[in-house]
Backbone as CSV, one residue per row, in Angstrom:
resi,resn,N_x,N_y,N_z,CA_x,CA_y,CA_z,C_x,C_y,C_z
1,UNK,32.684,-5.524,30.280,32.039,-4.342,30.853,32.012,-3.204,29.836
2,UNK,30.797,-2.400,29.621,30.831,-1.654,29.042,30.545,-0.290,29.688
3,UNK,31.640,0.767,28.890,31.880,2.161,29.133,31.519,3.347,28.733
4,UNK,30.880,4.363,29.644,30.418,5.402,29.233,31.414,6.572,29.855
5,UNK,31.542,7.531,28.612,32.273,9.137,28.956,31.244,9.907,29.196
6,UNK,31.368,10.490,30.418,30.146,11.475,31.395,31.223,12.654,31.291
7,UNK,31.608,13.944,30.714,32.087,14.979,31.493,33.071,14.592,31.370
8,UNK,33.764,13.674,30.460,35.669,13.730,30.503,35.749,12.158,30.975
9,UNK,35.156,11.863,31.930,34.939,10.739,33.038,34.641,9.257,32.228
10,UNK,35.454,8.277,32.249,35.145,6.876,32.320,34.685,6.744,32.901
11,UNK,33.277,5.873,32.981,32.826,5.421,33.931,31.527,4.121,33.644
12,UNK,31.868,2.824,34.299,31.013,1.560,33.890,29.767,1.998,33.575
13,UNK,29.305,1.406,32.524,27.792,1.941,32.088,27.148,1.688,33.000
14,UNK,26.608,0.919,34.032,26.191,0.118,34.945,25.925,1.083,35.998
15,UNK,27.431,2.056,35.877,27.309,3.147,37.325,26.893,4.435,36.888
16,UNK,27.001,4.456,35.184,26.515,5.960,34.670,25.778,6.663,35.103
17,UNK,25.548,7.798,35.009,24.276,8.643,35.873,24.774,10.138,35.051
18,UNK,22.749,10.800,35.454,22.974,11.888,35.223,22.032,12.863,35.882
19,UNK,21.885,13.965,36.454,21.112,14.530,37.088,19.588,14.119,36.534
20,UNK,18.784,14.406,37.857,17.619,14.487,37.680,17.152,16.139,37.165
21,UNK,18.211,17.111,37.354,17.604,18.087,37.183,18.462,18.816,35.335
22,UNK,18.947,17.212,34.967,19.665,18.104,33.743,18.187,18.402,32.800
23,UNK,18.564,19.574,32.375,17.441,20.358,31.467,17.709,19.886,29.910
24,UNK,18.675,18.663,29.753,18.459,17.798,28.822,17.489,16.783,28.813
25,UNK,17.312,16.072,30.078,15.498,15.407,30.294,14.696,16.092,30.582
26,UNK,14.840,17.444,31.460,13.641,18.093,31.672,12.807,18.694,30.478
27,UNK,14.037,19.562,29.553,12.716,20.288,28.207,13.739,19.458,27.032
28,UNK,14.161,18.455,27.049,15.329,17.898,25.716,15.787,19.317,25.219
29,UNK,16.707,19.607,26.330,17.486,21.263,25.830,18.818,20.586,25.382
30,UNK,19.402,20.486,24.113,20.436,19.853,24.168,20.916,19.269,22.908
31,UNK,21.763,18.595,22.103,22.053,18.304,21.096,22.302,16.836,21.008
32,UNK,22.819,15.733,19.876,23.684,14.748,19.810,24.304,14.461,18.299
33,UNK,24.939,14.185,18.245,25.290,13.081,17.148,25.620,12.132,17.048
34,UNK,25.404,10.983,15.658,25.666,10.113,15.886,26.469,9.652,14.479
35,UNK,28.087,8.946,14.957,28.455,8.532,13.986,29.016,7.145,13.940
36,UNK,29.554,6.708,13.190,30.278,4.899,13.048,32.166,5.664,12.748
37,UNK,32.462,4.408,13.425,34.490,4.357,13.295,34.444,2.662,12.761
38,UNK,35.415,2.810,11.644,35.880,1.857,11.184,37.315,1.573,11.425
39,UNK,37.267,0.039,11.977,39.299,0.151,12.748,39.380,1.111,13.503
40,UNK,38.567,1.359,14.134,39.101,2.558,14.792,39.033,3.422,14.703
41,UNK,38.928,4.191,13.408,38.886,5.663,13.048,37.544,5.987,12.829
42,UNK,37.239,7.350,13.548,36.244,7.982,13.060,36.153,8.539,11.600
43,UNK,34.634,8.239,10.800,34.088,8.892,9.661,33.489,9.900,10.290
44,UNK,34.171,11.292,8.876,33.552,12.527,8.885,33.246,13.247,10.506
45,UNK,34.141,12.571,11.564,34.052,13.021,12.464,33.990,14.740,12.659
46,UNK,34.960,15.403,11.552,35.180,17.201,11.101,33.813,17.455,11.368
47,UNK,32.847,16.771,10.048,31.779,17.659,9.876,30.986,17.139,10.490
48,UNK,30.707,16.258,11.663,29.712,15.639,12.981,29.825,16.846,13.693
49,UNK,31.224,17.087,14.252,31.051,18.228,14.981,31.295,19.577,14.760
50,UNK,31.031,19.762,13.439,30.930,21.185,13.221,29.487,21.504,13.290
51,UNK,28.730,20.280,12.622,27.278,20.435,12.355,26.759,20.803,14.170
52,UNK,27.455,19.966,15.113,27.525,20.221,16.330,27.258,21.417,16.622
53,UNK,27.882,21.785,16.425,28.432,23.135,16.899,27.475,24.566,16.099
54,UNK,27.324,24.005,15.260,26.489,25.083,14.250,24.917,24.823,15.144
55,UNK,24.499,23.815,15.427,23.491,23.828,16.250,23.353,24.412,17.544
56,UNK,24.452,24.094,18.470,24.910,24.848,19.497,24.670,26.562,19.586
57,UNK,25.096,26.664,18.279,25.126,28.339,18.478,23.958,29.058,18.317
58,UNK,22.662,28.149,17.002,21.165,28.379,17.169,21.166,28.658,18.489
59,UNK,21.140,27.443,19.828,20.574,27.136,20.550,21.459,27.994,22.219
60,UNK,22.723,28.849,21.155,23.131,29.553,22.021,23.828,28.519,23.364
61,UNK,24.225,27.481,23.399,24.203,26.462,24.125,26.101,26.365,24.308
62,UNK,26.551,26.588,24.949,28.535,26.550,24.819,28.710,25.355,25.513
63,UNK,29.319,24.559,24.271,30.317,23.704,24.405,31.751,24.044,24.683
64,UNK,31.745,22.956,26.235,33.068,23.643,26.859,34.268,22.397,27.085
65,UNK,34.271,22.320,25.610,35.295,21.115,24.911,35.714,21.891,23.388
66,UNK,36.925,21.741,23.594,37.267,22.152,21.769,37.556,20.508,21.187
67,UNK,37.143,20.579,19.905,37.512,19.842,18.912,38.321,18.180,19.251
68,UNK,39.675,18.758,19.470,40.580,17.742,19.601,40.361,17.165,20.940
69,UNK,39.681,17.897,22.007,39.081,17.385,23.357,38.037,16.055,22.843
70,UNK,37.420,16.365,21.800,35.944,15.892,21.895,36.518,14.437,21.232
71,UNK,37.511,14.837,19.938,38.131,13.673,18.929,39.052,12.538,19.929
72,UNK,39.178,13.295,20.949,40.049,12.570,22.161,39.760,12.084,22.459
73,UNK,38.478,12.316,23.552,37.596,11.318,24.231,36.404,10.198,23.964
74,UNK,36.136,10.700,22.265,35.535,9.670,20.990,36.765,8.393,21.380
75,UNK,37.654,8.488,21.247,38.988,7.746,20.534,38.957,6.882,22.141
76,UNK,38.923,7.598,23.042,39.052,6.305,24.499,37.514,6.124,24.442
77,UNK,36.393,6.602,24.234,35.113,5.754,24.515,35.518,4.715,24.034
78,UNK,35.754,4.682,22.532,35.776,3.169,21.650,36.965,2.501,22.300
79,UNK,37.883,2.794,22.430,38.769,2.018,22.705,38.387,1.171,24.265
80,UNK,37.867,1.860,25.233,37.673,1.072,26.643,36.505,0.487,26.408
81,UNK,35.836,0.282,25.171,34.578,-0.579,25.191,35.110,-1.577,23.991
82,UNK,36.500,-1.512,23.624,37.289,-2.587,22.599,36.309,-2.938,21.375
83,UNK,36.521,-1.837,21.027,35.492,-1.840,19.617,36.304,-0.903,18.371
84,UNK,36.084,-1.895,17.434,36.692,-1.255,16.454,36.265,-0.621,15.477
85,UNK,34.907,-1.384,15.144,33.849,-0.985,14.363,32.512,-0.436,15.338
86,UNK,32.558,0.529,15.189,31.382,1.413,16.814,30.420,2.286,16.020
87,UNK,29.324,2.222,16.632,28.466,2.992,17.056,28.316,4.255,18.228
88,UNK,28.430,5.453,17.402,29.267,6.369,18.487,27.759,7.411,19.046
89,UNK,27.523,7.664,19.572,26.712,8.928,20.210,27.125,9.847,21.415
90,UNK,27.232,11.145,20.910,27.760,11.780,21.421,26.530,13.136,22.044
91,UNK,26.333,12.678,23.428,25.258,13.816,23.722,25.612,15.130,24.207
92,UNK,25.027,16.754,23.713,25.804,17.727,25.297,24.089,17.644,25.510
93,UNK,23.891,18.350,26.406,22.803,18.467,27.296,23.620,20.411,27.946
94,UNK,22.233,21.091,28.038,22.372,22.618,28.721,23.196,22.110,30.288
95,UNK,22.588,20.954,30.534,23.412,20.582,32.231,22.125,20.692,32.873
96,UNK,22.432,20.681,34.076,21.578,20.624,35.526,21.020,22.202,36.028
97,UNK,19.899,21.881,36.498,19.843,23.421,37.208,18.225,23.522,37.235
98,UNK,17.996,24.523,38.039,16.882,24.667,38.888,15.422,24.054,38.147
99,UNK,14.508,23.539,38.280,12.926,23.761,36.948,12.682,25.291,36.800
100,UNK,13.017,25.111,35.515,12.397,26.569,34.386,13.265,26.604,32.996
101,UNK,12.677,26.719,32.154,12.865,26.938,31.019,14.209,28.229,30.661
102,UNK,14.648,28.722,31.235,15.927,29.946,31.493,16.984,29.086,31.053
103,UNK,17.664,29.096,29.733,18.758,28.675,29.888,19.886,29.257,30.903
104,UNK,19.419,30.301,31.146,20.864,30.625,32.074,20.909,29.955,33.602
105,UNK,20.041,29.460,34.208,19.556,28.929,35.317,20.470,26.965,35.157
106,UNK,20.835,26.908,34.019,22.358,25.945,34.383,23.606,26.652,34.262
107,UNK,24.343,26.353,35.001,26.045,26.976,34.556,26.693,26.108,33.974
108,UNK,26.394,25.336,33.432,27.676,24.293,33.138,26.677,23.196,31.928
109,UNK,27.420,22.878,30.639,26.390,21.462,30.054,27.329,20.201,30.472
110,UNK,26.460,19.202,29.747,26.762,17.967,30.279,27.548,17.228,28.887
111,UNK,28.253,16.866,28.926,28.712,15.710,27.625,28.466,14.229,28.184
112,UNK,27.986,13.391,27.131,27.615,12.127,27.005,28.125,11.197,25.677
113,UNK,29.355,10.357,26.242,29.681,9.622,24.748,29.283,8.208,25.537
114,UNK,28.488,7.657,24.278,28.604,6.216,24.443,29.295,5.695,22.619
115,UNK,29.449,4.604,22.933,29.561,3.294,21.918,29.337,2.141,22.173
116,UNK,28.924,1.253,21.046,28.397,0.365,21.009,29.016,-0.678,19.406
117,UNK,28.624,-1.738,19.602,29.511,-2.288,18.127,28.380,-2.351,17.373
118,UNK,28.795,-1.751,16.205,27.780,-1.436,14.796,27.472,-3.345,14.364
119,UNK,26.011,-3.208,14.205,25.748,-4.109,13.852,24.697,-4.638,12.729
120,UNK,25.115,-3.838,12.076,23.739,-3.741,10.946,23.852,-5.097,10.222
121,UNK,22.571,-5.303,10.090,21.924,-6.849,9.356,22.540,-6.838,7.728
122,UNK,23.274,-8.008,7.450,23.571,-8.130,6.380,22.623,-7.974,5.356
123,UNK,21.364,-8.758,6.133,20.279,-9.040,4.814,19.497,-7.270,4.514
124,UNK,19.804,-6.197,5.457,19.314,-5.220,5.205,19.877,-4.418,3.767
125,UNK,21.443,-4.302,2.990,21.106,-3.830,1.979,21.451,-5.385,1.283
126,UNK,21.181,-6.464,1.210,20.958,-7.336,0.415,19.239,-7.615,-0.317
127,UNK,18.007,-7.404,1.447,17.192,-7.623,0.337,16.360,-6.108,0.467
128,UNK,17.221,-4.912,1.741,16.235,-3.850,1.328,14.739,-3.790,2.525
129,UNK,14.364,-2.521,2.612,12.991,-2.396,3.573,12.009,-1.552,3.191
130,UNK,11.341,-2.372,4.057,9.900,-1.824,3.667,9.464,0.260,4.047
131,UNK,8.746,0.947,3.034,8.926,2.037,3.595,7.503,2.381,3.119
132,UNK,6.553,3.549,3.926,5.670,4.299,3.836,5.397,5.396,4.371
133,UNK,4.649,6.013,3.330,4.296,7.654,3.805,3.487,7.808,4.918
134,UNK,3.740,8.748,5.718,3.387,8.518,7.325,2.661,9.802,7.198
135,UNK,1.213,9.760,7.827,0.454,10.830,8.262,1.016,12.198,9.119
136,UNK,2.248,11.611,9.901,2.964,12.575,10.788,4.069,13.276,10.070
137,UNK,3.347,14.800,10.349,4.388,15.470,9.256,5.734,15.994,9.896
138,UNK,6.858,16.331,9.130,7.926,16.813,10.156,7.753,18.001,10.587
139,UNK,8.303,18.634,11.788,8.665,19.638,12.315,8.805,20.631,11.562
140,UNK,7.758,21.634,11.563,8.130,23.121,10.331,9.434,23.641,11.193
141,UNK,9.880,23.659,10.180,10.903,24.389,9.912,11.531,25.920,10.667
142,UNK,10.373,26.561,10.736,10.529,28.308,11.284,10.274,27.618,13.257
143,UNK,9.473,27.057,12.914,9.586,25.954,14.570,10.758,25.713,15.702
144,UNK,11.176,24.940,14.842,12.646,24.055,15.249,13.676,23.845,13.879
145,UNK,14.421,24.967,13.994,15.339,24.563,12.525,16.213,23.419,12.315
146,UNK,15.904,22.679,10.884,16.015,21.254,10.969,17.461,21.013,10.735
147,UNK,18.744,22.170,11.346,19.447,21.986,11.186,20.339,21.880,12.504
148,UNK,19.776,22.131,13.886,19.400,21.363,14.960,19.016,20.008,14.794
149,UNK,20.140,19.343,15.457,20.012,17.769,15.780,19.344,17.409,17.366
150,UNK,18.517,17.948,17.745,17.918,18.475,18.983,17.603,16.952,19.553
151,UNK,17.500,17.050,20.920,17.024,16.034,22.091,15.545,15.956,21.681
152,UNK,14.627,16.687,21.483,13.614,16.810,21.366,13.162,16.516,20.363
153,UNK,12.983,14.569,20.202,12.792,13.579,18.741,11.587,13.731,18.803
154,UNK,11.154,13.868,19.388,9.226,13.566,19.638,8.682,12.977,18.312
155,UNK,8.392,13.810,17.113,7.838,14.000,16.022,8.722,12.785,15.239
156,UNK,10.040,12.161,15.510,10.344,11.206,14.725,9.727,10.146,15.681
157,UNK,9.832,10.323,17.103,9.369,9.076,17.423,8.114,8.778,17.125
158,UNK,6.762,9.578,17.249,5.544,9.136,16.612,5.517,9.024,15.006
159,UNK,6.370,8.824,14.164,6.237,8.950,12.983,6.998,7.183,13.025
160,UNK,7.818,6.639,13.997,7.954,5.580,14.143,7.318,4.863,14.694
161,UNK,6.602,5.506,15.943,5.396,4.601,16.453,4.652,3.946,15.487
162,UNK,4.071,4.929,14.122,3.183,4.636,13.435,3.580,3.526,12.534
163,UNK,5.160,3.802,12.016,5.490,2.596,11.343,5.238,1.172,12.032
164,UNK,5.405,1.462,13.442,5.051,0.157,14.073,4.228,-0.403,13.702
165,UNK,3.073,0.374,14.191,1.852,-0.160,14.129,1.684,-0.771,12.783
166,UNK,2.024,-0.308,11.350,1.921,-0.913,10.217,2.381,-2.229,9.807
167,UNK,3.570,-1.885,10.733,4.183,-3.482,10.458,5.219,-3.225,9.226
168,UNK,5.750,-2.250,9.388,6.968,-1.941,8.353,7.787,-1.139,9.101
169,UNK,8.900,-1.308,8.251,10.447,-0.743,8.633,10.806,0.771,9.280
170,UNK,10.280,1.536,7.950,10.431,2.896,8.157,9.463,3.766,7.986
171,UNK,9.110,5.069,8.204,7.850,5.643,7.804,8.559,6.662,7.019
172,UNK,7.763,7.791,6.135,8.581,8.389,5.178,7.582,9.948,6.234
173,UNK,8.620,11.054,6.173,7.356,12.039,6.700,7.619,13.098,5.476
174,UNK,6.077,14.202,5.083,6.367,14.567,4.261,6.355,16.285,5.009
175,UNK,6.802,17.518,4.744,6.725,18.807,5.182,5.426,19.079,5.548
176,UNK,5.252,20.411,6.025,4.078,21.159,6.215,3.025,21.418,4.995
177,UNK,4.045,21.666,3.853,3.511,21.736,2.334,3.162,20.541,1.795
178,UNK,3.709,19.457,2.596,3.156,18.229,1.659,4.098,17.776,0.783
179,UNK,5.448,18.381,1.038,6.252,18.075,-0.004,7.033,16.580,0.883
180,UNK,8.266,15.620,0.128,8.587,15.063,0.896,9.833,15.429,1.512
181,UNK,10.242,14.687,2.862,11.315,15.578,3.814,12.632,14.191,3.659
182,UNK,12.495,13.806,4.653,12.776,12.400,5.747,12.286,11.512,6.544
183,UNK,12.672,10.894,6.570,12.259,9.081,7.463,12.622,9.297,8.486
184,UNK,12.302,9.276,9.262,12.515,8.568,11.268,14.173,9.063,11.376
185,UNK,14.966,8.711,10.386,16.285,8.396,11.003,17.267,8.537,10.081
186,UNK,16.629,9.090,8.603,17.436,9.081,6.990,17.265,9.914,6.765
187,UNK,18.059,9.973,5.659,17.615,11.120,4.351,17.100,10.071,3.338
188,UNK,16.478,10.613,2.075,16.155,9.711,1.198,16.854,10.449,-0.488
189,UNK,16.622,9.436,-0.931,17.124,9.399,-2.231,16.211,8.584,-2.888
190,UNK,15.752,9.534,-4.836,15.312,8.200,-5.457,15.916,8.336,-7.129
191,UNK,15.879,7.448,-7.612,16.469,7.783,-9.012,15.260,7.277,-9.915
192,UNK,15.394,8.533,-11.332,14.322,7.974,-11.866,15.393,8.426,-13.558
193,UNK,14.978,7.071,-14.515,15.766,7.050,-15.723,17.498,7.966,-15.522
194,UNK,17.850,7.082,-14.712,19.352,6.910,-14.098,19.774,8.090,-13.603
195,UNK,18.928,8.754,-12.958,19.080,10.338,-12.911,19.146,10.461,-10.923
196,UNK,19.786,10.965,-10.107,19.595,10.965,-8.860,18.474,12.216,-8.373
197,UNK,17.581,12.056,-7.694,16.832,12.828,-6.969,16.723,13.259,-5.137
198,UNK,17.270,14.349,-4.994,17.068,14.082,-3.154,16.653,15.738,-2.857
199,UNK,15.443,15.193,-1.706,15.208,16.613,-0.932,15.829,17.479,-1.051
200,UNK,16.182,18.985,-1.229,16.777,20.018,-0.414,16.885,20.333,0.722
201,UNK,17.738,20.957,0.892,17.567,21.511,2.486,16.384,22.605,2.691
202,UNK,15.523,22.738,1.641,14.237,24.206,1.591,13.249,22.932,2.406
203,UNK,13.528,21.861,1.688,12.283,21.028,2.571,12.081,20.724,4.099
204,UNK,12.905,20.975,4.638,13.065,21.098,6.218,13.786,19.802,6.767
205,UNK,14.688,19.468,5.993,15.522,18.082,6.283,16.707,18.391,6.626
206,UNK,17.184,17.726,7.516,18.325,17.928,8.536,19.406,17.497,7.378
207,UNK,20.760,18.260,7.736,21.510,18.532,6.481,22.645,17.192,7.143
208,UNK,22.506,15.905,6.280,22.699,14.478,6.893,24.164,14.906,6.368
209,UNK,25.742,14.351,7.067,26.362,14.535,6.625,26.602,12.952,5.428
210,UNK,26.081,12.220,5.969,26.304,10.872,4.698,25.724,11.554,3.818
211,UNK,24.604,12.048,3.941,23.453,12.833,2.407,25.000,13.499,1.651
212,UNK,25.666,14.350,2.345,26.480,15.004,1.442,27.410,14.481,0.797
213,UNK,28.005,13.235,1.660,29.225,12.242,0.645,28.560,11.644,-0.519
214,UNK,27.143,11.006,-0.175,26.639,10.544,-1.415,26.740,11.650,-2.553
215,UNK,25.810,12.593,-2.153,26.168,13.672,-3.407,27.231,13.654,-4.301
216,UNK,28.396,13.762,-2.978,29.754,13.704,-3.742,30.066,12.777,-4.788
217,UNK,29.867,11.601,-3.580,30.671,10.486,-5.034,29.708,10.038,-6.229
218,UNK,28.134,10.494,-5.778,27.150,10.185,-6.761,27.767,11.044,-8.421
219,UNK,27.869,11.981,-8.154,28.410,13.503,-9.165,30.049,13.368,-9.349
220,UNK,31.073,12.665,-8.796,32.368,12.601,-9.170,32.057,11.126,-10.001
221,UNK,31.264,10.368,-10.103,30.698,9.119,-10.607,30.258,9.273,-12.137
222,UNK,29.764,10.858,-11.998,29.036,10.998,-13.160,27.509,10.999,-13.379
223,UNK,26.882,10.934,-12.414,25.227,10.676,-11.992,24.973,11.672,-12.124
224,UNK,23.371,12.122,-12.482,23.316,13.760,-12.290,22.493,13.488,-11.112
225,UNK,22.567,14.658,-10.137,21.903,14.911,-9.087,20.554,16.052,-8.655
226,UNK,19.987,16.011,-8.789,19.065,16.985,-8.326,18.154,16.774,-7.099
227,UNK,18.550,18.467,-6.510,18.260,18.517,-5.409,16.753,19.603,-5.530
228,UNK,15.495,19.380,-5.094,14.589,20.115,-4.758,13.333,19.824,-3.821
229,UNK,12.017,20.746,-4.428,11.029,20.636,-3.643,10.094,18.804,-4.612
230,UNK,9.944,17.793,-4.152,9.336,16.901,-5.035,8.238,16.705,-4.079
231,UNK,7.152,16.326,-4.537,5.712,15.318,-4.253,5.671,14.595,-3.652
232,UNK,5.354,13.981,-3.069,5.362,11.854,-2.718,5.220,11.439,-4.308
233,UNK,3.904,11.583,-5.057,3.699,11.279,-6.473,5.017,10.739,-7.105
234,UNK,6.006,11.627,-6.892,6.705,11.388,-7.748,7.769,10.165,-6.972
235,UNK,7.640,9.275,-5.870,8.300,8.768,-5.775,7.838,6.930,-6.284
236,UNK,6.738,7.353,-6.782,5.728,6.012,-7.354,5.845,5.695,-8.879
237,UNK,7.265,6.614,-9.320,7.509,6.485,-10.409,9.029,6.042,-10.633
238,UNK,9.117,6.135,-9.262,10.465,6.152,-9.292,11.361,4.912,-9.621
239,UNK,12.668,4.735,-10.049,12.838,3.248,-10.290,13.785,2.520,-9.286
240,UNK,14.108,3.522,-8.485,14.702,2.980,-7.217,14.505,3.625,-6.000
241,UNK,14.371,3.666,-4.823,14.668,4.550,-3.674,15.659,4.180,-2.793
242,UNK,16.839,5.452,-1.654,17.454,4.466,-1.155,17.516,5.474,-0.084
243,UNK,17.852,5.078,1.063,18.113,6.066,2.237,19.643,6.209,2.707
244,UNK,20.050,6.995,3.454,21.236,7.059,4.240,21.166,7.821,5.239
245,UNK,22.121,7.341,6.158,22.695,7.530,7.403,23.848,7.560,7.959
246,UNK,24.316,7.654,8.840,25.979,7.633,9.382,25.573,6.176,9.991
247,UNK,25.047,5.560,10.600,24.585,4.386,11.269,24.478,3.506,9.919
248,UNK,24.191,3.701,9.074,23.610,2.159,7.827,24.059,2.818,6.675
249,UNK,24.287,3.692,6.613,25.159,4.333,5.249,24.421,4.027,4.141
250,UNK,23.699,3.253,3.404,22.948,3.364,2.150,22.062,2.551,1.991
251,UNK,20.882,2.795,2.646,19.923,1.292,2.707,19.061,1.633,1.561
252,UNK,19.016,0.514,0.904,17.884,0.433,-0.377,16.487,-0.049,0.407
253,UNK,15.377,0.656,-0.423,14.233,0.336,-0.553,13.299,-0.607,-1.028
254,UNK,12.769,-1.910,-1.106,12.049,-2.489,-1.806,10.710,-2.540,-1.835
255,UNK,10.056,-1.922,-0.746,8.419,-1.767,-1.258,8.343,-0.235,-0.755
256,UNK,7.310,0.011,-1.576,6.771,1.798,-1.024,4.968,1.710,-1.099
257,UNK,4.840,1.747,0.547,2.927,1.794,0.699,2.691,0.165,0.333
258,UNK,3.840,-0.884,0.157,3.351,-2.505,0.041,3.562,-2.656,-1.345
259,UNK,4.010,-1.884,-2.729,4.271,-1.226,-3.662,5.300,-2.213,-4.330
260,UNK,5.594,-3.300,-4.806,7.254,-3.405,-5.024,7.968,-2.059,-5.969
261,UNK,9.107,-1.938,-5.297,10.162,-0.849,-6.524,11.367,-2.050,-7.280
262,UNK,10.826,-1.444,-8.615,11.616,-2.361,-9.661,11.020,-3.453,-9.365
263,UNK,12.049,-4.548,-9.527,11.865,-5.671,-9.300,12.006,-6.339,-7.768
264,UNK,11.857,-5.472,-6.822,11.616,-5.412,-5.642,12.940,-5.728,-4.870
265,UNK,13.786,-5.659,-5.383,15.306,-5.868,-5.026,16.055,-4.662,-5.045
266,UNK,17.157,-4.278,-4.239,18.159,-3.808,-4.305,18.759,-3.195,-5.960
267,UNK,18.280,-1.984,-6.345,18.758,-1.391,-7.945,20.052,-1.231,-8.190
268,UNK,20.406,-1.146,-9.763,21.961,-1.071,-9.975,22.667,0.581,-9.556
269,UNK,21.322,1.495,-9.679,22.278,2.486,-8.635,22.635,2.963,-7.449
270,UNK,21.660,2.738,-6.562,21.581,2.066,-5.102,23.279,0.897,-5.228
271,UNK,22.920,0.119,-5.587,23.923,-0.886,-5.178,25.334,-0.180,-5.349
272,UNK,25.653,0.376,-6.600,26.652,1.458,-7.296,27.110,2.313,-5.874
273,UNK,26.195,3.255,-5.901,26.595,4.139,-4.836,26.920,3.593,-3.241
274,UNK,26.039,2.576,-2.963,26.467,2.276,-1.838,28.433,1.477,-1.954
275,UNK,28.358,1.235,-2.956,29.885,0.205,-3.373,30.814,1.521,-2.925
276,UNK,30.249,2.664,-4.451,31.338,4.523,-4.403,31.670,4.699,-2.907
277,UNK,30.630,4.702,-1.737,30.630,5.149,-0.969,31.532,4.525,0.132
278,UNK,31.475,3.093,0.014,32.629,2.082,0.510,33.790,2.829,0.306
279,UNK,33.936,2.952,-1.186,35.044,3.136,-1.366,36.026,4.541,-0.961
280,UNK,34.954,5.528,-0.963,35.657,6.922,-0.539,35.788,6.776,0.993
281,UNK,34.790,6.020,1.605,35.193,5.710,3.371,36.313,4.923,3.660
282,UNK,36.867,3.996,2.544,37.866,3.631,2.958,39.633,4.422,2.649
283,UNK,39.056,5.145,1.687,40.162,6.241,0.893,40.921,7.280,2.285
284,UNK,39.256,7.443,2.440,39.118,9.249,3.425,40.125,8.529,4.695
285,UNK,39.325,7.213,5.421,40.646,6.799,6.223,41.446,5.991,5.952
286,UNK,41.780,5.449,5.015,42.919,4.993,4.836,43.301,3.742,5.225
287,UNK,41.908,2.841,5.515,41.570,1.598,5.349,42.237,0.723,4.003
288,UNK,42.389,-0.332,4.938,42.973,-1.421,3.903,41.647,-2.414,3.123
């Protein structure tokens, strides 16, 4: 049987529920994150929910859980769904309350933890996915600040619809300017003559907390990193591309637009960093 935390509350996924009138389905008023526990322990759980919380306060939205509440009830989701290696999502929602757009018209938000056992495809960073530039641009920025992890995916989900329809993996979206942002569900990365390249946060890309460990161990590695405004152009030159996430942590790229990159395999710095990155996740907790 599997278990969902509603509000503090265990309760069988089966029997879960949540208002019809939470103003998290009505206008996606509301936040989530999503992270992976290895053995048990949560990664970068600190900065999941600070980023939390920094959104919260955009959105003026009070979370009425501190910290060690939230690290608490992470720690029994996984555990009453006997998972060691999880897939964690953690929703608040404004809560329930009358139709209208008034945040004050709920008194109370809603918390939502699920887990699930992480199951990512071996063959995904062995042989790598397919990726293209998607007509659907992201969310400007002065809009919805992309530093809000908001209920309101819309714009990734049609930017995935479209990948559907192509018949590939991921879609790439580029800003209002045309510059490039993020994928459906990543950040991206590309390296060109052994050099690392990734978005800024000026481009309107949600500030990934994996994006930032890579940084780290990319630059304690010795890689140089640069962060700015780039082209698409320039990713057709590129000699590798790779994405990340808290869910898949470093997926390499092998075609771009049907394109092979390199030799259409998995690159030696892609592979590198995803290894660094093993390795500081197992440091940070203390994995054997």
């Amino acid at each position: 049987m599997n278990w969902v935390c509603i509000d503090g509350e265990l309760i069988p996924s089966n029997e879960a529920k949540i208002s019809v009138w939470d103003h998290g389905l009505l206008y996606g008023d509301g936040l989530f994150e999503t992270m992976r526990s290895y053995d048990g322990k949560v990664f970068a759980l600190e900065k999941h929910l600070t980023r939390l919380r920094q959104g919260a306060a955009l959105l003026k939205l009070k979370i009425d859980y501190e910290d060690a509440e939230l690290e608490r009830l992470i720690a029994e989701t996984v555990r009453a769904n006997n998972i060691s290696n999880a897939y964690i999502r953690l929703t608040y929602t404004r809560g329930s309350g009358p139709i209208g757009i008034d945040p004050d018209l709920c008194a109370k938000g809603c918390l939502i933890i699920m887990a699930k056992e992480s199951n990512v495809p071996e063959n995904l960073y062995r042989d790598g996915i397919e990726l293209a530039i998607c007509p659907v641009v992201r969310n400007h920025s002065t809009a919805l600040p992309p530093s809000i992890k908001s209920l309101n995916f819309l714009n990734n989900i049609l930017a995935k619809l479209w990948a559907k329809e192509q018949g590939i993996t991921e879609a790439l979206m580029l800003n209002q300017d045309g510059f490039i942002s993020e994928t459906t569900v990543s950040n991206i990365f590309f390296v060109k003559k052994g050099k690392i390249f990734t978005p800024s946060l000026a481009s309107g890309i949600l500030p990934g907390v994996t994006r930032d460990y890579i940084i780290e161990v990319a630059l304690s590695a010795g890689y140089a990193v640069e962060q700015g405004l780039y082209q698409p152009e320039e990713l057709f030159i590129a000699e590798e591309i790779f994405l990340t996430n808290s869910g898949s942590e470093v997926i390499p790229v092998k075609l771009l637009n049907n394109k092979p990159l390199g030799g259409g395999t998995p690159g030696k710095v892609t592979t590198r960093i995803h290894d660094l990155f093993s390795i500081r996740l197992k440091q940070t907790l203390n994995l054997n």
